[in-house]
NUTOR-20228 format. One record per residue (C-alpha): x, y, z; residue in three letters; residue number from 1. Coordinates in steps of 0.2 Angstrom, whole numbers, plus 5000, padded with zeros to 4 digits. Last residue first. Layout:
<rozas>
<<X Y Z> ALA NUM>
...
</rozas>
This chain:
<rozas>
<<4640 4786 5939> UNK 407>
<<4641 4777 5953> UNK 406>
<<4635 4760 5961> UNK 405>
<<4638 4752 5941> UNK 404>
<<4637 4732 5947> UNK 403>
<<4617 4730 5948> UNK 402>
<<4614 4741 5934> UNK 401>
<<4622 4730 5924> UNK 400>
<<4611 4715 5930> UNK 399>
<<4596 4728 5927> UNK 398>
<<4602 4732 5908> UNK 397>
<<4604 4712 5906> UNK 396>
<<4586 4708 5913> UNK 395>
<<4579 4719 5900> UNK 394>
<<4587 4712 5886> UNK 393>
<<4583 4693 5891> UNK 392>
<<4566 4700 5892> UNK 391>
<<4566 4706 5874> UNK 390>
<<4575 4694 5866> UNK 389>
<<4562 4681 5874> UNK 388>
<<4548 4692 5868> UNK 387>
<<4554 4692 5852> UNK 386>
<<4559 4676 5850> UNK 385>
<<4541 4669 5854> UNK 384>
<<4535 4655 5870> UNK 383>
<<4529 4660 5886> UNK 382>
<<4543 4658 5899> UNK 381>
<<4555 4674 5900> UNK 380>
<<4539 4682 5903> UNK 379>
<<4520 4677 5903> UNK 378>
<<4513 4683 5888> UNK 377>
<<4499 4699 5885> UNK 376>
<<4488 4692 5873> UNK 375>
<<4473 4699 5882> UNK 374>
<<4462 4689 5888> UNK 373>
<<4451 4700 5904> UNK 372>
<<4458 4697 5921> UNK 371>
<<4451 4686 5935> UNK 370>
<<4452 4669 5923> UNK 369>
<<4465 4661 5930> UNK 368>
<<4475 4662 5916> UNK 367>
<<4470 4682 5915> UNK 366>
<<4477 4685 5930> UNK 365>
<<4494 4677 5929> UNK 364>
<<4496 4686 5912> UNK 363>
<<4491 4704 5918> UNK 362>
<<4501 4702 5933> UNK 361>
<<4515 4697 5925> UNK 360>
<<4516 4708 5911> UNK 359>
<<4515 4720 5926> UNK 358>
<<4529 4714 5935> UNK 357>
<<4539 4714 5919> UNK 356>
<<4535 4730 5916> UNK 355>
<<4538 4737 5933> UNK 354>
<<4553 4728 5934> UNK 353>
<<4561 4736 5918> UNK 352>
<<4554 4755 5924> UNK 351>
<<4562 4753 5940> UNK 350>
<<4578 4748 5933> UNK 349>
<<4579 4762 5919> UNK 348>
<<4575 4775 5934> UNK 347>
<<4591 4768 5944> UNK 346>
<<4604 4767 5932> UNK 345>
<<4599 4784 5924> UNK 344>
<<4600 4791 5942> UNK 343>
<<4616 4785 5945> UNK 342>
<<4616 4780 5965> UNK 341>
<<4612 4762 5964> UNK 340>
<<4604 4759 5980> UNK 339>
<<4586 4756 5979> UNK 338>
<<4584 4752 5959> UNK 337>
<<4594 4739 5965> UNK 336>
<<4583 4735 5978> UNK 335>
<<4568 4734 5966> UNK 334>
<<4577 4723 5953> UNK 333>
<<4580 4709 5970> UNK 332>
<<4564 4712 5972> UNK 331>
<<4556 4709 5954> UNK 330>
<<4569 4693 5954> UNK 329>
<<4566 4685 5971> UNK 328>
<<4545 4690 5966> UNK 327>
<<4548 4679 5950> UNK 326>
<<4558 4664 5956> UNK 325>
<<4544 4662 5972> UNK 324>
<<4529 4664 5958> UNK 323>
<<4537 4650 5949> UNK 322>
<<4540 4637 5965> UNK 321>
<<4523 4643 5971> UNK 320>
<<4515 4635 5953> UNK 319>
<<4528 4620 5956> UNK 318>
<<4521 4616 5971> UNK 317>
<<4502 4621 5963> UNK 316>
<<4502 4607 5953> UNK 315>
<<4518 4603 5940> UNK 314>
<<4508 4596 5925> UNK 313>
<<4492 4606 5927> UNK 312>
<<4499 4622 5934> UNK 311>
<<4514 4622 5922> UNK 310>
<<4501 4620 5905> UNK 309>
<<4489 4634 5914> UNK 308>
<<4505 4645 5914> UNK 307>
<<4509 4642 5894> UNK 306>
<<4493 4651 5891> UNK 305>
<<4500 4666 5880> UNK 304>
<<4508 4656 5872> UNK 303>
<<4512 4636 5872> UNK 302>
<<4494 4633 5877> UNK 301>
<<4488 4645 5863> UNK 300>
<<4470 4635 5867> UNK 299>
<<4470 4622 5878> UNK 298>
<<4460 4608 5875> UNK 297>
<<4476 4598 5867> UNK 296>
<<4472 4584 5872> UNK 295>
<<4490 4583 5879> UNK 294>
<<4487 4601 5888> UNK 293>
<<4470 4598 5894> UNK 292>
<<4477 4581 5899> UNK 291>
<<4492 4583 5909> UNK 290>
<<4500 4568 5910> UNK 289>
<<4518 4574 5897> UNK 288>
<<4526 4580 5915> UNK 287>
<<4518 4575 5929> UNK 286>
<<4501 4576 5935> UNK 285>
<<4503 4591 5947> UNK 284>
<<4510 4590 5965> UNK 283>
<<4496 4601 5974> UNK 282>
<<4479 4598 5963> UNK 281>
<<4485 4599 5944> UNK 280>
<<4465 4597 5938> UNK 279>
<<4464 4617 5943> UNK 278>
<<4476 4623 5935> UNK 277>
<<4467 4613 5918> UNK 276>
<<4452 4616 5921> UNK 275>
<<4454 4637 5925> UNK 274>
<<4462 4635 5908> UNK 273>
<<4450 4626 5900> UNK 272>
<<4436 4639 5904> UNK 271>
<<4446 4656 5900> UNK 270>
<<4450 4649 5884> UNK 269>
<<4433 4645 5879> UNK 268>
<<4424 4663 5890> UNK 267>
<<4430 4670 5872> UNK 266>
<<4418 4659 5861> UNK 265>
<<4412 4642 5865> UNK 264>
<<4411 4646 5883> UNK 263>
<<4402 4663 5880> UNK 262>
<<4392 4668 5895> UNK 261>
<<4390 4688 5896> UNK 260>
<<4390 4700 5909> UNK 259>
<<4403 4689 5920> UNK 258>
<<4414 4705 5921> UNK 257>
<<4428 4694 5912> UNK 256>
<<4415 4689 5897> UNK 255>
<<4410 4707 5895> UNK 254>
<<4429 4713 5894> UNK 253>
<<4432 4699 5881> UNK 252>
<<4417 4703 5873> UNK 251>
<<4422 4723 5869> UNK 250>
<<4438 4717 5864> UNK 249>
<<4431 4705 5851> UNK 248>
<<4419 4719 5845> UNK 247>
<<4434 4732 5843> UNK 246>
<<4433 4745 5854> UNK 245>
<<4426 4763 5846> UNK 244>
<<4408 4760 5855> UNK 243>
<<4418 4762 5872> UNK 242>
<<4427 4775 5869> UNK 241>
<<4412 4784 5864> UNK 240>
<<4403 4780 5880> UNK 239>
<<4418 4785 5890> UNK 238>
<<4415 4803 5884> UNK 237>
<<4404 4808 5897> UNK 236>
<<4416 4803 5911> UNK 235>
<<4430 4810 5904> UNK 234>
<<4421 4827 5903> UNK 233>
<<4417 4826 5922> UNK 232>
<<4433 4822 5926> UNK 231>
<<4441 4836 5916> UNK 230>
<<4428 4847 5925> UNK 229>
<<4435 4842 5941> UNK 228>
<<4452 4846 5936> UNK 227>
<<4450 4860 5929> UNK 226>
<<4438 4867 5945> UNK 225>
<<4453 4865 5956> UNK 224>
<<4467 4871 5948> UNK 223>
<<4455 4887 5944> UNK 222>
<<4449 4886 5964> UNK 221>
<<4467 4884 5970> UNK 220>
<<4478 4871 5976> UNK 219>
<<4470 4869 5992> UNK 218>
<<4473 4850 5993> UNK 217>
<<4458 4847 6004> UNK 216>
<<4447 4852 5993> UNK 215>
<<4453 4843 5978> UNK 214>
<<4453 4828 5988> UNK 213>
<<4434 4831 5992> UNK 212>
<<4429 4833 5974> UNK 211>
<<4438 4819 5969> UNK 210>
<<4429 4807 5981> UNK 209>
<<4412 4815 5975> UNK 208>
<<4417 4813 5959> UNK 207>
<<4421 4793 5962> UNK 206>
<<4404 4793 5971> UNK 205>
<<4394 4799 5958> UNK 204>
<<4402 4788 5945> UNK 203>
<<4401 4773 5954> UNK 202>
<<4382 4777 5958> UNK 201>
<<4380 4780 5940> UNK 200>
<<4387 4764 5930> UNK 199>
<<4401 4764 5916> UNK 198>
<<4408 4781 5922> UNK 197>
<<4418 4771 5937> UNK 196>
<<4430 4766 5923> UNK 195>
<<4433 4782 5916> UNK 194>
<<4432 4791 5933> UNK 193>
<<4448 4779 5938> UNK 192>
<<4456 4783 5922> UNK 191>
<<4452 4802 5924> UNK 190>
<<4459 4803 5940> UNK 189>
<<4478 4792 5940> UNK 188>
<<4484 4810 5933> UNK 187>
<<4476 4822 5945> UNK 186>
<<4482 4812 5959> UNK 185>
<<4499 4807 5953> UNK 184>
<<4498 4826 5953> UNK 183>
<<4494 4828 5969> UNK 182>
<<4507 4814 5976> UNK 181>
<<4522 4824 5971> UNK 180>
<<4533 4817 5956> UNK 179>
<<4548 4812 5966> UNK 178>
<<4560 4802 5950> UNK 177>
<<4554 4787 5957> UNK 176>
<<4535 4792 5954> UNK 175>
<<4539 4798 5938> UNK 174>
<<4545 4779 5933> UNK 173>
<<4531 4771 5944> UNK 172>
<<4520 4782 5935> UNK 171>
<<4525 4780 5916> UNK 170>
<<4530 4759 5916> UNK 169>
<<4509 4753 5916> UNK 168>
<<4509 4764 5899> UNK 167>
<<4520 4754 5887> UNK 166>
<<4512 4739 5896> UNK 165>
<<4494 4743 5891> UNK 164>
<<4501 4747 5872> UNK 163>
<<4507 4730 5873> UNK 162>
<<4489 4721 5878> UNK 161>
<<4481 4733 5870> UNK 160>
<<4486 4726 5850> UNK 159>
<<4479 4733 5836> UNK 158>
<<4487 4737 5824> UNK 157>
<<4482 4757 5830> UNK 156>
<<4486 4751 5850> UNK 155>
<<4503 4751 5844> UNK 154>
<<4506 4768 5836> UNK 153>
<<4496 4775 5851> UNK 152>
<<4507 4767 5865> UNK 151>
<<4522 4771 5855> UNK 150>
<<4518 4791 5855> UNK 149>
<<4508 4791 5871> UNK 148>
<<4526 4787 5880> UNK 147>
<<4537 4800 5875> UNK 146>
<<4523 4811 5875> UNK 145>
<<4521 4810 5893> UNK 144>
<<4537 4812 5899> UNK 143>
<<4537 4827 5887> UNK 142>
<<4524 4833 5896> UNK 141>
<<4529 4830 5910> UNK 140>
<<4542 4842 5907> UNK 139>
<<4533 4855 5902> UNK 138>
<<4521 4852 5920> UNK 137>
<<4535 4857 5931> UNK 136>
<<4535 4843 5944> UNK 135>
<<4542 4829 5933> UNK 134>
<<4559 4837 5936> UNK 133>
<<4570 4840 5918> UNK 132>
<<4583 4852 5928> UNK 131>
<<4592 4838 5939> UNK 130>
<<4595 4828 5921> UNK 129>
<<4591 4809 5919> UNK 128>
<<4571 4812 5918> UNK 127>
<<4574 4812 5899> UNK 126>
<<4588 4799 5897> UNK 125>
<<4575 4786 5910> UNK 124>
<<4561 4789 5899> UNK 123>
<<4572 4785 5886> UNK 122>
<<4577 4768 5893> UNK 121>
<<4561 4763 5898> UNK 120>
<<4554 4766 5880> UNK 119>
<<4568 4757 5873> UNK 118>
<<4562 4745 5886> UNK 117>
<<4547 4742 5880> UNK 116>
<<4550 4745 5862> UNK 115>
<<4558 4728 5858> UNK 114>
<<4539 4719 5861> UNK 113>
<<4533 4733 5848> UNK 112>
<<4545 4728 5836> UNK 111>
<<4538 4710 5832> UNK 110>
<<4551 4703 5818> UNK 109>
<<4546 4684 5815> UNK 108>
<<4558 4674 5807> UNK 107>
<<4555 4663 5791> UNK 106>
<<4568 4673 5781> UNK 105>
<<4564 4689 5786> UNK 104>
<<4544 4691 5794> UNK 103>
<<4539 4708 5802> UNK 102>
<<4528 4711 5815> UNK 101>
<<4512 4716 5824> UNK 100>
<<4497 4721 5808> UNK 99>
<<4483 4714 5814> UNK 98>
<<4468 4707 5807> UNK 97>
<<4473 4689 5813> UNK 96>
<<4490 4691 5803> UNK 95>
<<4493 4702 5791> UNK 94>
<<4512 4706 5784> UNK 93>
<<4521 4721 5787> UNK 92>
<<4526 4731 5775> UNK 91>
<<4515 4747 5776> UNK 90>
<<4506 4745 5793> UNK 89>
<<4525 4740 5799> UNK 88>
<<4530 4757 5791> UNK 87>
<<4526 4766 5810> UNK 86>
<<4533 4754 5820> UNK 85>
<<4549 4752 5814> UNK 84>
<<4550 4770 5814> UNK 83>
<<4545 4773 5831> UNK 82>
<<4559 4756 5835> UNK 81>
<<4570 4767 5824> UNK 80>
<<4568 4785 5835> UNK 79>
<<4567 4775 5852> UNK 78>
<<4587 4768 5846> UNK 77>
<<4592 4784 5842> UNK 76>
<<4587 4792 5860> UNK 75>
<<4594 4777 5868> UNK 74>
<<4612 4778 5860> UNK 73>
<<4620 4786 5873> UNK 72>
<<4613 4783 5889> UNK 71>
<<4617 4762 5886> UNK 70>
<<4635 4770 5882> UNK 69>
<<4636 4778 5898> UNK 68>
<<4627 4762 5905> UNK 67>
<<4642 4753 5902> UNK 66>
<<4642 4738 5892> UNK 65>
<<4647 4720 5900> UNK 64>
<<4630 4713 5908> UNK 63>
<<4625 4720 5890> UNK 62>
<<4633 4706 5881> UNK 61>
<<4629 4693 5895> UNK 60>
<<4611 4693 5893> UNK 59>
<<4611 4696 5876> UNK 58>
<<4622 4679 5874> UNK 57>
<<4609 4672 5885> UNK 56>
<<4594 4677 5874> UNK 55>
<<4601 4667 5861> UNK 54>
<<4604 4653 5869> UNK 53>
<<4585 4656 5877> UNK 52>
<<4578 4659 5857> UNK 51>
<<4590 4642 5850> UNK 50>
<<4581 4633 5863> UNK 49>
<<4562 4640 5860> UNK 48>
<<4566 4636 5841> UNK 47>
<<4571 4616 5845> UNK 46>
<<4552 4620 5857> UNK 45>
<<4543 4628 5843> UNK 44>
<<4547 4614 5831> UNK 43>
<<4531 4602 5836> UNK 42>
<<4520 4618 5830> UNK 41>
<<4529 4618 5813> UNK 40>
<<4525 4599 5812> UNK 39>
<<4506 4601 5814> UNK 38>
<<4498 4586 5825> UNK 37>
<<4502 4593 5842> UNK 36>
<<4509 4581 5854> UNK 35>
<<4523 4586 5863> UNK 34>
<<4520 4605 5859> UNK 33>
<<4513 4608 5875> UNK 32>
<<4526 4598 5885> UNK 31>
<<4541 4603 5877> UNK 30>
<<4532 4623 5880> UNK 29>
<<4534 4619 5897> UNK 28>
<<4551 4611 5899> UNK 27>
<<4559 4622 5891> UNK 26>
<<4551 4638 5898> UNK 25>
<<4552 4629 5915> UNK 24>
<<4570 4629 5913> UNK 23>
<<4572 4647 5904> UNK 22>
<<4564 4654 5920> UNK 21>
<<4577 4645 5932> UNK 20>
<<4592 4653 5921> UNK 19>
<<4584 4669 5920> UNK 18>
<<4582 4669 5941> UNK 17>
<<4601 4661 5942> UNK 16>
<<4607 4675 5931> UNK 15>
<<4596 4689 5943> UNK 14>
<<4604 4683 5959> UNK 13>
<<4620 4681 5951> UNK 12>
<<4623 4699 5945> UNK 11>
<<4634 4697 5929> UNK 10>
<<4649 4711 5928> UNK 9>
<<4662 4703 5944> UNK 8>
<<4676 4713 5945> UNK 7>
<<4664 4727 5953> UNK 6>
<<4664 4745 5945> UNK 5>
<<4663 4761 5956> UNK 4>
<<4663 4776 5947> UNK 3>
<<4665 4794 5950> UNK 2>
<<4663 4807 5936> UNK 1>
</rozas>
C-alpha cells in the first residue's frame, strides 16, 4: 500500500476553525449564564472550559492515528455505541420523559451524540471495498441497515432531532460513493410523497411528477409500477405516522407551519429568539447588554438557542463573522473529501461535513424561527460535553484525513 504522510499531522485550516468556534462558545455561554440565579447553571461555563480542553486533546490525539487503525476498530466501536444505546432504556435515568444518556459521577453520558460519526465511520468500512457498490440493491441494503438500526433505537427515547441526523449523512455518503441518480430517485420518493400527502393537490402533483420520471427512466414497467405503488402506499399511510407523533411534536410542527399560534407554549421560544437576533441590529449590544439573554427571556439560551444569545450581543457582524468560520470549515472538509485518494478517508469526510452541515442547518433554522424546535445544537458552540466530545472527534478524523493523500 502506497502512502503519502506529511510532517505536519494537524490541518491548520480546520485547527484555526475549532479554535475560533471554541471562542464564541466561551464567550457565548459566559454570557448566558452570567446571570442565572441557580449555581449549577452559573457552572456551565468552568464545565464548557474543561469540555473545549478536552475536546482539544481529542483533537489532537486522532490528528496523530492512522486511519488504518480508525478502519479497524469501527465495526467494534458501532457494536458498543448499539449496545449503549440499547440498555440506556434499562439504566439510564429519566429526564423530560426521555431516556438520552447516562450520568457517572455527576457526568452526563449521551451515547447517541457519540453514534454519529461511529455511524460515519462504518458506513464509510462498508462502502470501503470496490465489490460492496451501492448499485446492487444487497448492498444497499446493508447501507441502509446500518443506519436505520441507530436511527430507530434513537428516535424510541425519543429524540428526532439526532435520529434526523443519523439519516441526513446516508445520501450524500452513497452519493460519493456513485450511487446512480435513479435510485437516489427512487429512494428521496417516498419522503417527498410523505410530506406532499398532507394536502391533495400536492399529493397529486408530487405523483404526477413521479410518474413522469419513471417514464422517462425506461427501467421497466415491474420497476416501474413498484415504485409507484410504493408512493401511493406511503402516501396513504402518512396519516398514521402522523397520529403516532408525540403531542409536543406534532405542535411544534403546527407552530412552525404558522397553523397554530402558541406564544406561551412552543411558538415561546421561537418568539424570543426572533426578539433577541433581531434586537442586535448590525454591531450587537455588547457583550453582557443583551437583554433577552440578561433577562433571561430566552429559554435553553446556553443550548440549543446559544445562536440567538450571539445574534443579540454581537449583531449581525459577528452573526456573518460565525457563518463565514463555518462555510471555511464545511469547504475546506469538502475539498478534502475531493482529493484524498483512500476511499475510507474520503467517504468518512463526507459523511462528517454533511452532519455537521446539517446540524447546522437545522439549528440555524429553527433560531430564526423557519424550522421546527428540535433540540438539535449548534456545533462546536452550544453548550454539553457530549456534543463538544463529539464534534472535536469529528473534526480530528477530517484533519487526519487531510494529511493521509494515499492509502
Amino acid at each position: 500500500m502506497l502512502r503519502e504522510i506529511n510532517k505536519v499531522q494537524v490541518d491548520w485550516v480546520i485547527l484555526g476553525c475549532i479554535l475560533l468556534f471554541s471562542l464564541y462558545s466561551l464567550m457565548a455561554v459566559y454570557s448566558a449564564t452570567y446571570s442565572a440565579d441557580l449555581p449549577q447553571v452559573q457552572q456551565n461555563f468552568n464545565k464548557q472550559v474543561v469540555w473545549i480542553i478536552l475536546g482539544l486533546v481529542v483533537f489532537f490525539v486522532l490528528s496523530y492515528i492512522p486511519l488504518n487503525v480508525i478502519f479497524t476498530l469501527t465495526y467494534f466501536a458501532y457494536g458498543i455505541m448499539i449496545f449503549l444505546i440499547l440498555i440506556l432504556d434499562i439504566f439510564g435515568p429519566a429526564g423530560g420523559g426521555a431516556r438520552r444518556w447516562f450520568e457517572l459521577g455527576g457526568l452526563k453520558f449521551q451515547p447517541s451524540e457519540f453514534m454519529k460519526p461511529i455511524l460515519v465511520l462504518a458506513l464509510a468500512r462498508y462502502l470501503t471495498p470496490e465489490q460492496h457498490t451501492p448499485n446492487k440493491i444487497r448492498h444497499l441494503a446493508v447501507a441502509f441497515m446500518l443506519v436505520l438500526l441507530p436511527f430507530v433505537l434513537v428516535l424510541k427515547q425519543p429524540d428526532l432531532g439526532t435520529s434526523l441526523v443519523y439519516m441526513a449523512a446516508l445520501i450524500p455518503v452513497l452519493y460519493w460513493r456513485n450511487l446512480s441518480a435513479f435510485i437516489i430517485f427512487v429512494i428521496c420518493s417516498p419522503a417527498i410523497s410523505f410530506i406532499a400527502s398532507f394536502n391533495y393537490y400536492t399529493f397529486f402533483a408530487v405523483i404526477a411528477i413521479i410518474t413522469v420520471v419513471l417514464h422517462l427512466a425506461k427501467r421497466g414497467k415491474l420497476v416501474g409500477w413498484t415504485i409507484f405503488t410504493v408512493n401511493i402506499m406511503v402516501g396513504l399511510l402518512a396519516p398514521v405516522v402522523w397520529n403516532r407523533l408525540h403531542a409536543y411534536q406534532q405542535q411544534r410542527i403546527f407552530t412552525f407551519l404558522g397553523l397554530v399560534s402558541d406564544p406561551q407554549g412552543v411558538g415561546y421560544q421561537i418568539i424570543q429568539s426572533i426578539v433577541a437576533i433581531g434586537s442586535g441590529g448590525f454591531w450587537g449590544k455588547g457583550l453582557l447588554q443583551g437583554t433577552q439573554t440578561q433577562l433571561r427571556f430566552l429559554p435553553a439560551q446556553h443550548t440549543d438557542f446559544i445562536f440567538s444569545v450571539l445574534a443579540e450581543e454581537w449583531g449581525f457582524f459577528g452573526s456573518m463573522l460565525i457563518l463565514a468560520t463555518f462555510l471555511i470549515f464545511l469547504t475546506r472538509g469538502i475539498r478534502i473529501a475531493s482529493y484524498v485518494d483512500y476511499r475510507f478517508a474520503s467517504l468518512t469526510v463526507i459523511g462528517l461535513v454533511t452532519i455537521i452541515a446539517f446540524q447546522c442547518i437545522i439549528n440555524l433554522g429553527m433560531t430564526m424561527g423557519v424550522m421546527p424546535v428540535t433540540g438539535v445544537p449548534l456545533p462546536f458552540i452550544s453548550y454539553g460535553g457530549s456534543a463538544m466530545l463529539t464534534n472535536m472527534f469529528m473534526a480530528g478524523v477530517i484533519s487526519r484525513a487531510a494529511k493521509e493523500r494515499y492509502l
